[in-house]
N, C-alpha and C positions, 0 to 999 in steps of 0.2 A: 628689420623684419619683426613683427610683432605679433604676440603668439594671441593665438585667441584660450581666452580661459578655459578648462572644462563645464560642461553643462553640468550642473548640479541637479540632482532630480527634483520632480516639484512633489515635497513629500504631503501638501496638504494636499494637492489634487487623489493625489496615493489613497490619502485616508477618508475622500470621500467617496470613492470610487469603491471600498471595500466598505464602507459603510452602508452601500446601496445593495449588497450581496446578502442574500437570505442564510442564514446559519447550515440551513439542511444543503444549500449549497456547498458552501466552506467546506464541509463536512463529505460531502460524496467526492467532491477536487479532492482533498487528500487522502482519502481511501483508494481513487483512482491512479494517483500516483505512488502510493505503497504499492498496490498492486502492478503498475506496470515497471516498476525496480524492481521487486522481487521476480518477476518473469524475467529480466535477464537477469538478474543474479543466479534463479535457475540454468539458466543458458537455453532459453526458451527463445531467445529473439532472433534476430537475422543472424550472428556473429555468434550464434551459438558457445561454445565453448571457451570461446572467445574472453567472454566475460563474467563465467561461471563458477561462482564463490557461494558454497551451500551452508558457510558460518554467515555469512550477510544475510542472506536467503532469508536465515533460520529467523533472523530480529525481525526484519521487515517482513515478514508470515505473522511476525507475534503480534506486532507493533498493530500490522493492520484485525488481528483477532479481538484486540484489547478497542481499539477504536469502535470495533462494529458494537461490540457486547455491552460499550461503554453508551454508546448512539444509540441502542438499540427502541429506545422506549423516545427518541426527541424526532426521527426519523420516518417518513412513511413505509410500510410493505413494499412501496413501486420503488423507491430508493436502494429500500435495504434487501430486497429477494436477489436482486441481481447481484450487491457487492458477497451475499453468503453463498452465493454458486460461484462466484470466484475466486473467492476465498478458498471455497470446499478445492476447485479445482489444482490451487498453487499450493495446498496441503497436500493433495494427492501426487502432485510433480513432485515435489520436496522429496515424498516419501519411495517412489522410483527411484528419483535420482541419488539416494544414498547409497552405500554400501555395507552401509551397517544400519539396519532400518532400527527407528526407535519405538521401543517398545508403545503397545495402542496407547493411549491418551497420555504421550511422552512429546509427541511431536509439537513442532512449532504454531501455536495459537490452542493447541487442542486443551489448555486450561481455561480456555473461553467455550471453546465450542463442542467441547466430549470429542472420543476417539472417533479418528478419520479411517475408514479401510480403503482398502484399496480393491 
């Protein structure tokens, strides 16, 4: 019986294929995936509570406020209005779902973006 190898992946295909990707691409992909890990870390998602951690939340809220504010000037308005309304939106979840709210421009990203209210 003879085993067949594993595929090894073809990592120059890898690197031409992200070579073909526009930066302000790169850039909204991973905004967008902050944001939709932080929506279940809120326990926003199907499985709600499921998989609801508001110390995760809290980085991944930051993480994507530090990206936007950081993008902010390489990225267009059509780009960037969207990821700062949902931004605003998972600061305002964050801020519900605690129990002990944090004081205004204490919350998660709000050193990027000024106090969120609710």
């Amino acid at each position: 019986m003879s085993e067949t190898p594993p595929k090894t992946p073809d990592f120059d295909a890898m690197t031409r294929d992200i070579a073909e990707v526009p930066a302000v691409e790169v850039i909204v992909t991973v905004a967008v995936n902050l944001m939709s890990a932080a929506a279940v870390k809120l326990g926003l998602s199907d499985e709600g509570e499921a998989h609801k951690d508001l110390d995760e939340a809290r980085k991944l809220v930051h993480a994507l406020a530090g990206l936007l504010d950081a993008s902010a000037t390489e990225i267009s308005s059509f780009h960037a209005a969207p990821l700062r309304d949902g931004l605003k939106s998972l600061q305002l979840a964050f801020r519900e779902a605690s129990l002990i709210p944090d004081e205004p421009g204490q919350g998660p990203g709000e050193k990027y973006t000024g106090a969120v209210y609710g």
